[in-house]
N, C-alpha and C positions, 0 to 999 in steps of 0.2 A: 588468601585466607591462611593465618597461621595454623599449623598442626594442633595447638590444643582448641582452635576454635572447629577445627571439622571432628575432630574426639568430642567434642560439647556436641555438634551438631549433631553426629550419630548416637548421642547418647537422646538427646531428646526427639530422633525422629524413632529409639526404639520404647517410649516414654509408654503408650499403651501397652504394649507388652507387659514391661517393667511393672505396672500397674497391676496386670491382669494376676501377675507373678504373684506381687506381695498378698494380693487380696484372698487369694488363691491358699495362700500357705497360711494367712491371719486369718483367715474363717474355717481351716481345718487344724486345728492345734494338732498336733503329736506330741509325748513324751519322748523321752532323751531314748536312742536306739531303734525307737519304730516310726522316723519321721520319714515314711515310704512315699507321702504324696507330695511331702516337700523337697523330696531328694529326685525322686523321678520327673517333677514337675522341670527342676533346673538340668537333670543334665537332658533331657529332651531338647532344652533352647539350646544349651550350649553343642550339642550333636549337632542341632540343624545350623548352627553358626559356623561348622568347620571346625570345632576342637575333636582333640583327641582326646575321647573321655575313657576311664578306668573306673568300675564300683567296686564297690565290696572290700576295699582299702584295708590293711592289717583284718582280714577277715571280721570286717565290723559292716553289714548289710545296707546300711544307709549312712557309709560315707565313701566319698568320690574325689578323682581328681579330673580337672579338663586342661589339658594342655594345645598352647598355639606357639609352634616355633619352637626351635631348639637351641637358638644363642642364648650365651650369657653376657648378663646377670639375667635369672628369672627370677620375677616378680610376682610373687603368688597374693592373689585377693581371695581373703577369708570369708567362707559362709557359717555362720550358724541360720539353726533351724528349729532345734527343740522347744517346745512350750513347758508353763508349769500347769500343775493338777490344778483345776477350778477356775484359774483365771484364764486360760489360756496362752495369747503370746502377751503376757503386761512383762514382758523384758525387749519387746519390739524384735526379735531377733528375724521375725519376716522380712523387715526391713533393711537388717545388716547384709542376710540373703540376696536382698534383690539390691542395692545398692551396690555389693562385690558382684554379680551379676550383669548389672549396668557399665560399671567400669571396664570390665574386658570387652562387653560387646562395643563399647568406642573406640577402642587401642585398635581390636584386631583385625580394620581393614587397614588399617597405619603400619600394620607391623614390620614389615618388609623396608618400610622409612629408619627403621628405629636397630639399635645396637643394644638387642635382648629379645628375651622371650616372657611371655605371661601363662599364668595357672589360674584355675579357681580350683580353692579345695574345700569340699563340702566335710564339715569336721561335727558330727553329730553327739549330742548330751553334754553339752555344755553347762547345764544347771548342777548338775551333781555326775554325772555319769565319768567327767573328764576325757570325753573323747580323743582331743587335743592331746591329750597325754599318751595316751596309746598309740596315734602317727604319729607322734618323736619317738616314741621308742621301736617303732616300726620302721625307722629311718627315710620316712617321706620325704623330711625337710631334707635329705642328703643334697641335693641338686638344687635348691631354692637359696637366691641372696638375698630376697623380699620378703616381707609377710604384712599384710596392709589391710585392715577393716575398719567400719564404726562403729558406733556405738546409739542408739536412742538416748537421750535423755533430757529433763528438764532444764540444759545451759548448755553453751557451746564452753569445750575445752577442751585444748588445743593435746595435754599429756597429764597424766597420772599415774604416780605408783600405785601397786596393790600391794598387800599379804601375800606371803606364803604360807600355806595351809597344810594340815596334816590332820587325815579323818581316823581315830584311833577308838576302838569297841572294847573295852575291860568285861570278860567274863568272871562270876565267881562261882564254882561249885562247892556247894555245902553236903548237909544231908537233910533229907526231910523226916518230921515226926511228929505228932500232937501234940498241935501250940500250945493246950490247955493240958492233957493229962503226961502228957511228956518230952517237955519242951528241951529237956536237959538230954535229953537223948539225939538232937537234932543239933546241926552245925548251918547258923542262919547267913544265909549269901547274901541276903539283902539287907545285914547287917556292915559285910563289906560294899557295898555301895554307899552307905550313907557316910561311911568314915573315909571313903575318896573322897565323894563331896567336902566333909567336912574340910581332909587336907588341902584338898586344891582352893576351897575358899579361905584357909589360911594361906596359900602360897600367891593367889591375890595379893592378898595385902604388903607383899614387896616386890611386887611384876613392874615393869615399864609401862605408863599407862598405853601406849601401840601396841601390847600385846593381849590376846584376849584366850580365855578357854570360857567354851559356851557348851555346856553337856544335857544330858537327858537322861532318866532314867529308861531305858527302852524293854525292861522284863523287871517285877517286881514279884514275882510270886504268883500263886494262883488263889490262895484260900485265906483269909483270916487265922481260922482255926490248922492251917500245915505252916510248920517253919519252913519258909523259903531252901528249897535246895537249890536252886538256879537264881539267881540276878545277874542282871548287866545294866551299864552306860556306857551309851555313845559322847561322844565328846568329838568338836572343832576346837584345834587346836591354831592360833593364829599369832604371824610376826613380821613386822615388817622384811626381814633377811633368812636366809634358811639359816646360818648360823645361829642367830637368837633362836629361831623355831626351833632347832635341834636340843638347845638348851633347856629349852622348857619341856618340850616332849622326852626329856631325858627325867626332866625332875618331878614332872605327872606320874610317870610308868615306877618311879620310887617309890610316890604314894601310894600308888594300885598295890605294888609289891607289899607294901607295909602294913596295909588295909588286910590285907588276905593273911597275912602273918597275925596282925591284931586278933583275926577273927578266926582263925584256922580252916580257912578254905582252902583251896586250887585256885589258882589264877588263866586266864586264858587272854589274851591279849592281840588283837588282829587290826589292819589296817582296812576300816571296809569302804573306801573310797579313793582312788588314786590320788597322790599328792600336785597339792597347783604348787606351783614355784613363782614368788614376788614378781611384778610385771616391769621389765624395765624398760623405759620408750624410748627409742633413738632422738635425741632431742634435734640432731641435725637433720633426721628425716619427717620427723614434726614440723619443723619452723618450715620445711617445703613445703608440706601440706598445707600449714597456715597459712606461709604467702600464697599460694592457689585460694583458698578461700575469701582470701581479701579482695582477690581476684575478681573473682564471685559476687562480691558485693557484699560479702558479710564480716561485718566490725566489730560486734561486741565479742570476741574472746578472749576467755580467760586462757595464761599459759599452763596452769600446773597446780594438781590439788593433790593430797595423798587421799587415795580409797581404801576406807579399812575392810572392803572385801577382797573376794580374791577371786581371780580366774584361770581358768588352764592356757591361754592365750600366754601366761606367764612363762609356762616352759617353752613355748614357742621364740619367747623373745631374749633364752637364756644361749638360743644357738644362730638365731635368725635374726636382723633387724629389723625391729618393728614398730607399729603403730596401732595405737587403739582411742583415737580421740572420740569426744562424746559432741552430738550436736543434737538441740533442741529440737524436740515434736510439742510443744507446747510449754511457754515457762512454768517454772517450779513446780512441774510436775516429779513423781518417784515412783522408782520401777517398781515392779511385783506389786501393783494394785491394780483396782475395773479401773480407773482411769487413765492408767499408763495402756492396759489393751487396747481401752478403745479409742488412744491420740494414736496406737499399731496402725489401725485402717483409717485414720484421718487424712483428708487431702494434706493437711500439713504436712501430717507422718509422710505421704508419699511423696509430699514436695524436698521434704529434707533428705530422703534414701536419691533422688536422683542428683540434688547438692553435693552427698558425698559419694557418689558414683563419677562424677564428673571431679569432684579436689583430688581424689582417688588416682583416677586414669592421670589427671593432670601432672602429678607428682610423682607417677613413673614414666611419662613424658619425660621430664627433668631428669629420672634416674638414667633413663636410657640414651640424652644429648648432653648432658653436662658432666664427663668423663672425672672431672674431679669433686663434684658435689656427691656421687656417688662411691668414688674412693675417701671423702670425709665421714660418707655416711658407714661406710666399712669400719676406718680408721678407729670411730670412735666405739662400733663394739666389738672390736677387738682391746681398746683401752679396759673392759669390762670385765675380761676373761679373769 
């Protein structure tokens, strides 16, 4: 029996498990930073499997690393975990969980065969929180030459760019005074909101259509009758490249400027979300996975679509080479609805988390015997830098 057929085997004799896992974490949602029952649920498996686990990561409560082996190249398999308000887990991330979950526990009675070492890192609030973002800059990744997860979704495919993102909050301080008996005595702040909007929907209409700003008014005042002293929006700010991003979030924050001047306010200006940076996918370390999947028995995939969202997975893959392919829990389904949660806990759903637990392991299988498919996979994101 070859090595990725006893990595397959042990993956599906830990198949109940793996089950008990996702079900486990799909019928208890958590929000991004308190996902305590999903975080302790995996490193409990991975404790009793013989990793070395570490929590509480850049001082962040429920995120973790398990480490097996200390050669390199290590190949780290990514968890998400967090749920959204109301729907639960409808972005399947129980499943990405137990999937990178799955995969180590096949590798790591093999490992001692193999030329490297494996992680799982549990990387929490992926929906807004950017947890991702805070182990890069904690320097997790220092020691990592892999980063490998999946993705839920309604089609299988194989790579995708995202956006790079930037979450910017415009404050504007006025003065308040009676809207009716003395409105000229007041300095209205929620007159500079409406004149950002108005700019930035003039600066629409000469953007690159890849680029998007999607805003909110998130304070308006409190009374009819009081001239607003306080206003703000929030605002995503969205581009294929951080170059372009930068460009635009340079010519929004001129509007804000301009707005506050028009109006004679104060401006206050804050980033209240960590920045995602565009997603770049190793396409040499894709097309392995792919061939593993074919492997597998699965044919219909598509190679490459651009996603105009964005993920922290992006900074991840601006230092690390990575992968973020998407494989179906039910066609044409889409994330963030009751229907994508509940294909989460579908046998499908659970049939496809241990699919890509196994292309997973398979594909650093490859990384760890095929000494120059992994210097290609190097090669090409250093081409990147």
């Amino acid at each position: 029996m070859e090595l990725k057929e006893k990595v397959s085997k042990k993956i599906h004799s830990s198949k109940g498990l793996l089950e008990e896992v996702a079900l486990k974490i799909g019928n208890n949602p958590e929000m991004g930073f308190n996902e305590y029952i999903a975080c302790n649920t995996l490193i409990q498996v991975l404790d009793n499997a013989g990793f070395k686990v570490e929590s509480g990561l850049a001082n962040l409560q429920t995120a973790f690393r398990a480490d097996l082996g200390k050669k390199r190249p290590r190949a780290t398999f990514i968890c998400e975990y967090d749920a959204l308000p109301n729907l639960g887990h409808a972005c399947g991330h129980n499943l990405i969980a137990t999937a990178s979950l799955g995969a180590a526990l096949g590798i790591a009675p093999f490992l001692k065969e193999l030329a490297g070492s494996i992680s799982v890192l549990g990387t929490p609030a992926e929906e807004t929180g950017g947890g991702k973002v805070i182990l890069v800059n904690d320097g997790v990744f220092n020691d990592m030459d892999l980063a490998l997860m999946f993705h839920p979704a309604g089609q299988n495919l194989l790579m995708c760019s995202t956006n790079a993102l930037d979450a910017y909050e415009f404050i504007f301080i006025g003065k308040t005074a009676h809207a009716a008996t003395a409105p000229e005595e007041g300095i209205n702040a929620l007159d500079s909101v409406i004149q950002l909007f108005n700019g930035i929907n003039a600066l629409k209409g000469r953007l690159n259509k890849e680029v998007s700003v999607q805003g909110i008014i998130s304070e308006g005042g409190d009374a009819p009758n009081i001239v607003p002293g306080r206003a703000s929006a929030r605002f995503y700010l969205r581009a294929p490249s951080r170059v372009q991003l930068d460009k635009v979030v340079d010519d929004v924050i001129k509007i804000a400027k301009g707005s506050a001047l028009m109006t004679g306010t104060r401006l206050r200006i804050n980033q209240f979300e960590y920045s995602n940076e565009n997603f770049v996918p190793n396409k040499t370390l894709s097309l392995a996975f792919g061939a593993n999947l074919q492997r597998l028995g699965v044919e219909d995939i598509q190679e490459f679509e651009v996603d105009k969202g964005s993920t922290d997975m992006g900074n991840i893959s601006k230092i690390v080479p990575s992968i973020h392919p998407y494989l179906s829990i039910g066609q044409g389904l889409t994330a963030h609805t009751k229907e994508f949660a509940e294909a989460s806990l579908s046998e499908e759903g659970l049939k496809t988390a241990i699919l890509a637990a196994e292309a997973m392991a398979h594909t650093v299988v490859d990384m760890f015997t095929n000494p120059n498919l992994y210097k290609a996979v190097k090669s090409e994101h250093e081409s990147h830098d």
